[in-house]
BALOBA-1460 file (C-alpha; in Angstrom, 3 decimals):
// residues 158
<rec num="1" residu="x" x="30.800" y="-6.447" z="50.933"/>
<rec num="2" residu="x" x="32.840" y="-4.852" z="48.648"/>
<rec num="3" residu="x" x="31.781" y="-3.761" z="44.644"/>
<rec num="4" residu="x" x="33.652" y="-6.381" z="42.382"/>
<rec num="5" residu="x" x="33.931" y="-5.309" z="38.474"/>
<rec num="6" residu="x" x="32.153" y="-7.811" z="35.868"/>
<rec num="7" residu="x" x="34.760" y="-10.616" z="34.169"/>
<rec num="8" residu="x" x="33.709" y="-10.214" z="31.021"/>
<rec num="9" residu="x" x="36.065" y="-6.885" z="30.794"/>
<rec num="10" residu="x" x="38.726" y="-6.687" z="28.057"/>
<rec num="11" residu="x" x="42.456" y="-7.354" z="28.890"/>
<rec num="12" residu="x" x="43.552" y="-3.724" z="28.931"/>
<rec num="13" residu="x" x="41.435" y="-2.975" z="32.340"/>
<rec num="14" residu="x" x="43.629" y="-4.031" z="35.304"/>
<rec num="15" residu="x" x="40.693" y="-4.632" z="37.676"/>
<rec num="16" residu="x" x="41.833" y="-1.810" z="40.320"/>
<rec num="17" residu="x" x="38.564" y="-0.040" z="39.734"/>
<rec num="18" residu="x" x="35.231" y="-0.797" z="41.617"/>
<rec num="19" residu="x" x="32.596" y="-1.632" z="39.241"/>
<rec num="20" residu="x" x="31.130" y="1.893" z="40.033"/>
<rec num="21" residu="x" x="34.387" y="3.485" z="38.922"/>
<rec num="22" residu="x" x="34.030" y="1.231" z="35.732"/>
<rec num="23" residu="x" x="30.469" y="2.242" z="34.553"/>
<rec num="24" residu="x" x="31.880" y="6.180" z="35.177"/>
<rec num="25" residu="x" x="34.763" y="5.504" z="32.995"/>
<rec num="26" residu="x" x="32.574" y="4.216" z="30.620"/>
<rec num="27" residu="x" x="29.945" y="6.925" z="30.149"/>
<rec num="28" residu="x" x="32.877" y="9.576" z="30.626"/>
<rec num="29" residu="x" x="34.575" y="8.099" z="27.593"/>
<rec num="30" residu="x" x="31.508" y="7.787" z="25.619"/>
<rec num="31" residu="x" x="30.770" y="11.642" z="26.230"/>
<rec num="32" residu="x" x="34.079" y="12.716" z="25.508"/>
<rec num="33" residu="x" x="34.555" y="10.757" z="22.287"/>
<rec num="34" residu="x" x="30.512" y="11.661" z="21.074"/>
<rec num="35" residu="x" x="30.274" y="14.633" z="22.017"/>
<rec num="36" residu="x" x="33.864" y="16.301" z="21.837"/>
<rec num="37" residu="x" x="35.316" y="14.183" z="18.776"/>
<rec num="38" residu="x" x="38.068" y="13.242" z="21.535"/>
<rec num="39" residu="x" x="39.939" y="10.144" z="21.620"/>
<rec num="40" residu="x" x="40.518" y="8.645" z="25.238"/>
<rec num="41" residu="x" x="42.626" y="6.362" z="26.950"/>
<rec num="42" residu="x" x="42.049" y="4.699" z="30.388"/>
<rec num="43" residu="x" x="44.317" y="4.418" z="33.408"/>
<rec num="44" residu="x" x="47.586" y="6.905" z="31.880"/>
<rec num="45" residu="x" x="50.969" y="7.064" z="33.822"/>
<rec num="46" residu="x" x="52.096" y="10.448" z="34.347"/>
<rec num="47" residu="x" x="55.453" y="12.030" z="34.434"/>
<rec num="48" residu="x" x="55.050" y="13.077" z="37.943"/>
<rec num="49" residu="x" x="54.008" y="9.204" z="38.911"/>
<rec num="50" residu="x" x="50.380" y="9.877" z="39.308"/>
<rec num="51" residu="x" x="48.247" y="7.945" z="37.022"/>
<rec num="52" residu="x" x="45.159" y="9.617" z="34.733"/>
<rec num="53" residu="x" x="41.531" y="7.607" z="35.046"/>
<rec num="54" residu="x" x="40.947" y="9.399" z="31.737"/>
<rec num="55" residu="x" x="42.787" y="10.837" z="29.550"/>
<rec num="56" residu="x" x="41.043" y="12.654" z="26.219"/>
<rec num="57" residu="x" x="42.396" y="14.441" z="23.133"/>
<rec num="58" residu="x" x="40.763" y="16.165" z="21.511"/>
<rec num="59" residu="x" x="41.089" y="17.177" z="17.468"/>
<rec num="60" residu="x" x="43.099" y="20.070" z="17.617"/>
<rec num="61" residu="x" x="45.546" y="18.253" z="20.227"/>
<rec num="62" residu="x" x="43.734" y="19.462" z="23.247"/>
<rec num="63" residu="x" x="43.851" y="17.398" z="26.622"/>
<rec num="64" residu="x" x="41.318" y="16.406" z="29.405"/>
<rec num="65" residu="x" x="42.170" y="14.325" z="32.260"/>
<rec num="66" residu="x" x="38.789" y="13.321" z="34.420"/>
<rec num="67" residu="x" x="39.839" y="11.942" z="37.528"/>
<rec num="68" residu="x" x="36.857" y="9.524" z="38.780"/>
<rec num="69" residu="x" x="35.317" y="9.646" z="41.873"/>
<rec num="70" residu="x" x="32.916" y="6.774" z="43.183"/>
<rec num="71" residu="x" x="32.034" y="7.881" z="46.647"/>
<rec num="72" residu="x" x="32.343" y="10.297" z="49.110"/>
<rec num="73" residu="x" x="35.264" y="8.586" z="50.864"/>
<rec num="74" residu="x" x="37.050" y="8.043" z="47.475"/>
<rec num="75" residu="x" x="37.293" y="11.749" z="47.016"/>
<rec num="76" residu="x" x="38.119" y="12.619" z="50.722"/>
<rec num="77" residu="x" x="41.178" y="10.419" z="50.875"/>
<rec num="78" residu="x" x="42.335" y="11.752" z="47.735"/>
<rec num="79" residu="x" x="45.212" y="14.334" z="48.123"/>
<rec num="80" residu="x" x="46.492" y="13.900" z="44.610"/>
<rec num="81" residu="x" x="44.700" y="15.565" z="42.182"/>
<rec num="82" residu="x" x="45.819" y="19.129" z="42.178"/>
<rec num="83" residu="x" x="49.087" y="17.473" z="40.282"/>
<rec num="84" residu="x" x="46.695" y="16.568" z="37.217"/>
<rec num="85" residu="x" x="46.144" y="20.001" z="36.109"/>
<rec num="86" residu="x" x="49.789" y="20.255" z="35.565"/>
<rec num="87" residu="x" x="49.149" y="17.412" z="32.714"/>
<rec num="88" residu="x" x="46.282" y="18.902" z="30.907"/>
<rec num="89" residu="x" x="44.458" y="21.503" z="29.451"/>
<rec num="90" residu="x" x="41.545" y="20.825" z="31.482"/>
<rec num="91" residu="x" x="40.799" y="18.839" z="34.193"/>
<rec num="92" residu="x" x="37.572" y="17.295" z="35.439"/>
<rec num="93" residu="x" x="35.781" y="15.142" z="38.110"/>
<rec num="94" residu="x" x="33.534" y="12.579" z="37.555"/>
<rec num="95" residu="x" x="30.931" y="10.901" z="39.794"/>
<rec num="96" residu="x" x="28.459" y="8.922" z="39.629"/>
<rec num="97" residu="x" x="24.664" y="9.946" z="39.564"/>
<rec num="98" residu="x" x="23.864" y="9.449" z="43.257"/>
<rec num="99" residu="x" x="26.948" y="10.948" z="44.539"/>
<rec num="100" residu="x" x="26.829" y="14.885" z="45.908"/>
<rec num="101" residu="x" x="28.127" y="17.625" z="43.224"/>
<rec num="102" residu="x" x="28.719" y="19.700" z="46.026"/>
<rec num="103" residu="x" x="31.566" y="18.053" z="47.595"/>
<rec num="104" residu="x" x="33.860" y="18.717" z="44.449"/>
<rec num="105" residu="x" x="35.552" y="22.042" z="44.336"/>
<rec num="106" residu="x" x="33.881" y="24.861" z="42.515"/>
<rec num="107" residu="x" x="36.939" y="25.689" z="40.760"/>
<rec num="108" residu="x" x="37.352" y="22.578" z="38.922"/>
<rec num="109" residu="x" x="35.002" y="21.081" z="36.084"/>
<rec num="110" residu="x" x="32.919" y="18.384" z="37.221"/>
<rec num="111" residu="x" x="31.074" y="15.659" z="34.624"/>
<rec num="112" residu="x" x="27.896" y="13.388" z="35.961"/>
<rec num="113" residu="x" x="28.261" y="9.637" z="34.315"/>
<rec num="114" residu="x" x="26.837" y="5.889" z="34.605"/>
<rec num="115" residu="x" x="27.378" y="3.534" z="32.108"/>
<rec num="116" residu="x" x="26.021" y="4.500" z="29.266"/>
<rec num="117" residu="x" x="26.650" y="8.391" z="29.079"/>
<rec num="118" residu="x" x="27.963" y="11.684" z="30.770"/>
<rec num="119" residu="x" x="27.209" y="15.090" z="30.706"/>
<rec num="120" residu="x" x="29.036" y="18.110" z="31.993"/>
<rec num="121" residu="x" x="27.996" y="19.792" z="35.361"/>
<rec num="122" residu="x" x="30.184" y="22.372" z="35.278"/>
<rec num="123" residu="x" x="32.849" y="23.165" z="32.595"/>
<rec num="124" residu="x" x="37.086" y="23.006" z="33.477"/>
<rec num="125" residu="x" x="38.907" y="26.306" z="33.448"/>
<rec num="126" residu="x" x="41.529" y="26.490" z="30.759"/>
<rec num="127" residu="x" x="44.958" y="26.135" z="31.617"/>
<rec num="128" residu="x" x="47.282" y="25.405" z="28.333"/>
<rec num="129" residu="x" x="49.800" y="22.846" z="29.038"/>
<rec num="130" residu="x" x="53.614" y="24.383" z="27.866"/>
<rec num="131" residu="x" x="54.850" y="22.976" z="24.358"/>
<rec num="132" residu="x" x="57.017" y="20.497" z="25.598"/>
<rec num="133" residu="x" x="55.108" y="18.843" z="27.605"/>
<rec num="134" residu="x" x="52.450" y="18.788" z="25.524"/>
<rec num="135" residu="x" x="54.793" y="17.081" z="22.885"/>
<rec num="136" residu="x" x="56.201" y="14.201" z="25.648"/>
<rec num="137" residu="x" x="52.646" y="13.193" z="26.403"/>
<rec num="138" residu="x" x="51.562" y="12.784" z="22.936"/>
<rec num="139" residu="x" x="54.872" y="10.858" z="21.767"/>
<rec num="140" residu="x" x="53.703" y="8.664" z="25.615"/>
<rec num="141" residu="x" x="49.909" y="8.442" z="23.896"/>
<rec num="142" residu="x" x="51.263" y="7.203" z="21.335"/>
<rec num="143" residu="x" x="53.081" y="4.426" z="21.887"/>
<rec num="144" residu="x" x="50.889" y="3.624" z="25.023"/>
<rec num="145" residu="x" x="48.093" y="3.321" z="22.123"/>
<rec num="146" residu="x" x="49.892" y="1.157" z="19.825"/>
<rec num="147" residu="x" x="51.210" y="-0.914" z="22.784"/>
<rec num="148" residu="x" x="47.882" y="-1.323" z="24.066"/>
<rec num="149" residu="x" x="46.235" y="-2.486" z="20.506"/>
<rec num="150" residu="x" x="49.303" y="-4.574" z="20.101"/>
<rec num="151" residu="x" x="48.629" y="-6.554" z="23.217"/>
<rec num="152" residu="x" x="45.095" y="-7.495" z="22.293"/>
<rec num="153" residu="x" x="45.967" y="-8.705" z="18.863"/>
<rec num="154" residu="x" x="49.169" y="-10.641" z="20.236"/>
<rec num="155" residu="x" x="48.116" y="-11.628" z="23.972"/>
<rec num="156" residu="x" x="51.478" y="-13.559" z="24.163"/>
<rec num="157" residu="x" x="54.390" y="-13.163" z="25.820"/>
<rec num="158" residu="x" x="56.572" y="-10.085" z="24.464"/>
């Protein structure tokens, strides 16, 4: 039987995610934003079509991107996620509390979550995005943020 998210969710999550994934995404964000003073969006298209779980910035214009892992098969199918660090400052895993820490890579920073926190296992290496990149993906942030609060004041049709 497979995990089905809860239906009370807001509009903005697109129901792709297990409910495992969900509760990760949730305590990830919640660490990031109380613990880091960093400001996160969900579910981010990249330039290089791959698409962020999280995406964090922090106050001096730093970014995270945590790519969530639910299970074991989750991460072994997953091919992708070298092409993250090209989009961020730092880059991080995140599992769930009954899933393995050592089946992520050593090299890469890894955060433990459920749904109502996070903590970091094992911090990212820093790797400084170029300028103008760094300047694309914040103009993208923010008019993915404004779109995003604009649809859940105005549900209607554009």
């Amino acid at each position: 039987m497979s995990e089905q998210p809860p239906h009370d969710l807001p509009p903005i999550v697109d129901l792709r995610q297990s409910a495992t994934a969900l509760r990760v995404q949730r305590g990830v964000m919640r660490l990031l934003r109380q613990t880091y003073d960093m400001c996160c969006y969900a579910e981010v298209s990249l330039g290089n079509n791959r698409r962020a779980d999280v995406l964090g910035i922090g106050p001096k214009g730093d970014i995270w991107i945590v790519e969530i892992k639910s299970s074991l098969n989750d991460f072994q199918v997953d091919k992708k996620w070298p092409e993250y660090r090209e989009y961020s400052d730092r880059f991080f895993f995140a599992k769930p509390p009954e899933l393995d820490a050592e089946i992520f890579p050593a090299t890469e920073g890894l955060i433990v979550a459920d749904g109502h926190d996070g903590a970091i296992l094992r911090n990212s290496p820093h790797t400084p995005l170029p300028a103008a990149r760094r300047k694309a993906l914040m103009l993208k942030l923010a008019r993915l943020g404004a779109d995003r609060i604009h649809a859940l004041m105005d549900p209607g049709p554009a």
